[in-house]
C-alpha positions in Angstrom: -4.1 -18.6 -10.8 -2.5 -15.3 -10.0 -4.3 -12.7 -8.1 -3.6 -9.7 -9.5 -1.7 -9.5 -13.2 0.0 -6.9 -15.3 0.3 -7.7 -19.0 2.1 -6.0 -21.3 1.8 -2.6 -19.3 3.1 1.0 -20.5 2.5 4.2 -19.3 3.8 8.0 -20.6 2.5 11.3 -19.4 1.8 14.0 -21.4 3.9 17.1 -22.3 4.3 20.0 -24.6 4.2 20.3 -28.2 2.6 16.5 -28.3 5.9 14.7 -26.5 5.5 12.3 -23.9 7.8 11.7 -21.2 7.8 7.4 -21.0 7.6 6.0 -17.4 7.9 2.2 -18.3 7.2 -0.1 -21.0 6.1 -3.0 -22.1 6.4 -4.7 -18.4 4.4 -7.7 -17.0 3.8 -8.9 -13.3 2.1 -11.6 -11.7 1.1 -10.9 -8.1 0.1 -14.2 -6.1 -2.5 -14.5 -3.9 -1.1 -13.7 0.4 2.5 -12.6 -0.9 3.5 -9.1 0.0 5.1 -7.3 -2.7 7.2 -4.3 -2.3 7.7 -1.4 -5.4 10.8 0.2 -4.1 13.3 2.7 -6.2 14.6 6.5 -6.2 12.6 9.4 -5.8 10.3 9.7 -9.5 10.7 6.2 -10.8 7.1 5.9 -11.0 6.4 3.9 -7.8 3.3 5.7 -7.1 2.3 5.5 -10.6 2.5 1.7 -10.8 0.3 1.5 -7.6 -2.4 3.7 -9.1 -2.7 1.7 -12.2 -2.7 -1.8 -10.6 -5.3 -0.3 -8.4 -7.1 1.0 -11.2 -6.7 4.6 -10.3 -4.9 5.3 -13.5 -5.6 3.8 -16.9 -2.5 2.5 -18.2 -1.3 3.9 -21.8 -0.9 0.6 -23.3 -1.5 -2.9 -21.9 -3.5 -4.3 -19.6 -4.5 -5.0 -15.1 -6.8 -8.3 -14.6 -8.1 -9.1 -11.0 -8.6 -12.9 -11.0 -8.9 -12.8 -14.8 -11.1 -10.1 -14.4 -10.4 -6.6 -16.1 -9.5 -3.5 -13.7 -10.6 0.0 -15.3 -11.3 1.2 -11.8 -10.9 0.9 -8.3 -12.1 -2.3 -7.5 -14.3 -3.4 -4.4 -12.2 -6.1 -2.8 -8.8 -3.6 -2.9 -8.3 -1.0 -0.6 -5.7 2.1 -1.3 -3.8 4.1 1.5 -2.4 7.1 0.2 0.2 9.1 1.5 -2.1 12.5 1.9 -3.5 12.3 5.5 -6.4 14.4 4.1 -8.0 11.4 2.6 -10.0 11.0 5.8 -13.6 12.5 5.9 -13.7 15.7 7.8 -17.3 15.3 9.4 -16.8 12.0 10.4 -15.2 10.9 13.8 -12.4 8.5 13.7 -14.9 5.6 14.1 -16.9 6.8 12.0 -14.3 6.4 9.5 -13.1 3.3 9.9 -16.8 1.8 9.9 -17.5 3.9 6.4 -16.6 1.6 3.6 -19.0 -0.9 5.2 -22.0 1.1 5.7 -21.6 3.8 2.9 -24.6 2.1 0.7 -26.6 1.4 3.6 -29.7 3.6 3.0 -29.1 6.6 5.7 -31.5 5.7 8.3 -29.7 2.4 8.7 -26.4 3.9 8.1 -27.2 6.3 11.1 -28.0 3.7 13.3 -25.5 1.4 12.9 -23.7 4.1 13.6 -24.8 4.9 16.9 -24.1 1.6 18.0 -21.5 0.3 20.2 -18.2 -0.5 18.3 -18.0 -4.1 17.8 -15.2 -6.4 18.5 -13.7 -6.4 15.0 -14.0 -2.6 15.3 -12.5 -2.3 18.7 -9.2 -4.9 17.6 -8.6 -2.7 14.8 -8.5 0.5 16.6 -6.9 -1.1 19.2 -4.0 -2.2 17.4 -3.7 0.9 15.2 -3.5 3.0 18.7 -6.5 4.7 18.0 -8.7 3.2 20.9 -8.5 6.4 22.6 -9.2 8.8 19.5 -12.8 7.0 18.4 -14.6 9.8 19.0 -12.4 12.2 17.8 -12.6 14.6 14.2 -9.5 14.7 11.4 -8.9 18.3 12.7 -8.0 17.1 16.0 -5.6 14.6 14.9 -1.9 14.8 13.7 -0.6 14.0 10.6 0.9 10.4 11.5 -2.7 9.4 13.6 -4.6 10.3 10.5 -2.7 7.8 8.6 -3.0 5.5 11.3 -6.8 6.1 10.7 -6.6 5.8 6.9 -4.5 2.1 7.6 -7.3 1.0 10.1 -10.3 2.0 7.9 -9.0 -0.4 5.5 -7.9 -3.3 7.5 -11.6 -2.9 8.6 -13.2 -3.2 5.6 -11.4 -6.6 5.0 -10.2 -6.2 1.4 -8.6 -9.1 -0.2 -5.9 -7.1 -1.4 -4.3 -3.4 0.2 -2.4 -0.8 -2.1 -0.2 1.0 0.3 1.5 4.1 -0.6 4.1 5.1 1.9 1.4 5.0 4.6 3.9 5.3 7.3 5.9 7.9 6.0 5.0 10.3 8.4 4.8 8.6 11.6 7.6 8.5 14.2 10.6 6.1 14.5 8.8 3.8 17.0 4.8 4.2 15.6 6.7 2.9 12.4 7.6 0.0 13.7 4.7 -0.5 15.8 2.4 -0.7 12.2 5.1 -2.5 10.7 4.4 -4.9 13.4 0.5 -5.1 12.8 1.0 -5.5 8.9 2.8 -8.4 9.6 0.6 -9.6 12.4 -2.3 -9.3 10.4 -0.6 -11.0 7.1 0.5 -13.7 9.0 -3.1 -14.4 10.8 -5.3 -13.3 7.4 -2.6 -13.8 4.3 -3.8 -10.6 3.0 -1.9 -9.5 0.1 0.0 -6.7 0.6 1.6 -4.3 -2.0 3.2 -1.1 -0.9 5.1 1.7 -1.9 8.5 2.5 0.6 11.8 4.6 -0.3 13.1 2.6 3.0 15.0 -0.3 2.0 14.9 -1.9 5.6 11.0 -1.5 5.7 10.9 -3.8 2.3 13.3 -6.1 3.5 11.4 -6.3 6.7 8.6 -6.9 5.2 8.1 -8.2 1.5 8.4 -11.7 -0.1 9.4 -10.3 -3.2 10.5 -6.2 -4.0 10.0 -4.6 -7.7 12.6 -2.3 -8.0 12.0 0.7 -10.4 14.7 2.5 -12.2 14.6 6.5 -13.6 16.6 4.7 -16.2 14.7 4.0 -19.4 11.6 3.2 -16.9 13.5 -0.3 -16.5 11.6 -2.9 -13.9 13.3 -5.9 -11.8 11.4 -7.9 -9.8 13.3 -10.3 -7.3 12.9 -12.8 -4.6 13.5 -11.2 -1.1 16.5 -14.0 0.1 15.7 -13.2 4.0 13.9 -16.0 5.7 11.0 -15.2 8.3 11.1 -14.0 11.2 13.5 -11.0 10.1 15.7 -8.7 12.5 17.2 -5.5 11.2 20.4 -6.6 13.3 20.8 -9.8 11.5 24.1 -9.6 9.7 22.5 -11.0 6.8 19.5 -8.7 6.9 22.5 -5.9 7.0 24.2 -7.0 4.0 21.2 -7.3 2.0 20.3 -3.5 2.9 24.0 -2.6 2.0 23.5 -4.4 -1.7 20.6 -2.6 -1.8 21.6 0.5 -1.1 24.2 0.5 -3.5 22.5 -0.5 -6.0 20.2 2.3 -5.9 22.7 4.4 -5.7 24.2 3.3 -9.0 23.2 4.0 -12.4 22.9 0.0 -13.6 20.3 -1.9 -13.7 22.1 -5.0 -12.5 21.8 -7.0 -9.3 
């Protein structure tokens, strides 16, 4: 049984005069359960938009998103989003804080307050740990930079243990070498949990780095491929094969077919 499934799926925004402006149409998708699946294309394909609606942020114009069988018309408990905005972090809460509030958010507050004050736990201190925020627990949102509040935002949701993470260019701000390092604990923590994984990159060598399969998204007629990602595991961006692949890549985005 497939994890996550798209059937039929259409989606058109709005405009002027009742038009509509068509992102895709009439697409279907089968995400299985521990694969990591990459939705990669040129700037306003609709990446973003795809995530939202398999996320059930967005309600899709036609068609239909099923969790195990199970109808999405909203965010659902067992996935967790990362958005691009830094902001999404809560402002009165420290970075621990944070991280710990999906669990404890229907606690009643008394509990909530106390668990709070506790010491961090192990899981807690592995996650923040990893993410490089072991020194920042006890810090606020304000006092951290763009690129640490999404480091933040990719901890609180590793934390809460979801069985499946929407990623939306969650990296995109963050240096050349805290880049790698999260690229690093994605694939750590895929490999040790098989979490599946579907995220949103405009960086061909990220994909390739780190999906099993990559959904490629043209401007063109909202057209959708989805194709196997022919790099074997472990992966190194110096591999000549890994370099070719990121070469046929890159030209095909670059062209106007939708032909690989």
């Amino acid at each position: 049984m497939s994890l996550l499934t798209a059937e039929n799926l259409s989606f058109s925004y709005p405009l002027d005069e009742g038009k509509k402006l068509d992102i895709f149409h009439n697409w279907n998708l089968k995400v299985q359960e521990g694969e990591i699946l990459c939705l990669l294309g040129p700037s306003g394909c609709g990446k973003s938009t795809v995530l939202k609606l398999l996320a059930g942020f967005l309600a899709p114009s036609s068609g239909s998103v099923f969790y195990r069988d199970n109808p999405v018309r909203a965010p659902f408990k067992m996935g967790q989003m990362i958005f691009q905005d830094p902001s999404q972090l809560l402002p009165w809460l420290t970075v621990r804080e944070n991280v710990l509030f999906p669990n404890i958010r229907r606690m009643p507050a008394r509990r909530r307050k106390a668990t709070l004050r506790k010491e961090p736990d192990e899981q807690l201190q592995q996650i923040l740990g990893l993410s490089g925020m072991e020194e920042y627990g006890d810090f606020y949102p304000s006092q951290l930079s763009g690129g640490m509040k999404q480091r933040c935002a990719l901890a609180r949701s590793l934390y809460a243990n979801p069985e499946i993470l929407f990623m939306d260019e969650p990296f995109v701000s963050l240096d050349a070498p805290s880049r790698n390092s999260l690229q690093k604990l994605v694939l750590k923590l895929w490999e040790e949990k098989k979490k599946t994984i579907l995220f949103v990159t405009h960086d061909i060598a990220e994909a390739l780095l780190l999906a099993d399969r990559l959904m490629i998204l043209s401007t063109l007629n909202g057209a959708v491929k989805i194709q196997e990602n022919p790099l074997s595991r472990p992966r190194r961006r110096q591999n000549p094969d890994f370099l070719k692949q990121e070469a046929r890549l890159y030209s095909y985005l670059e062209s106007s077919e939708m032909t690989l």
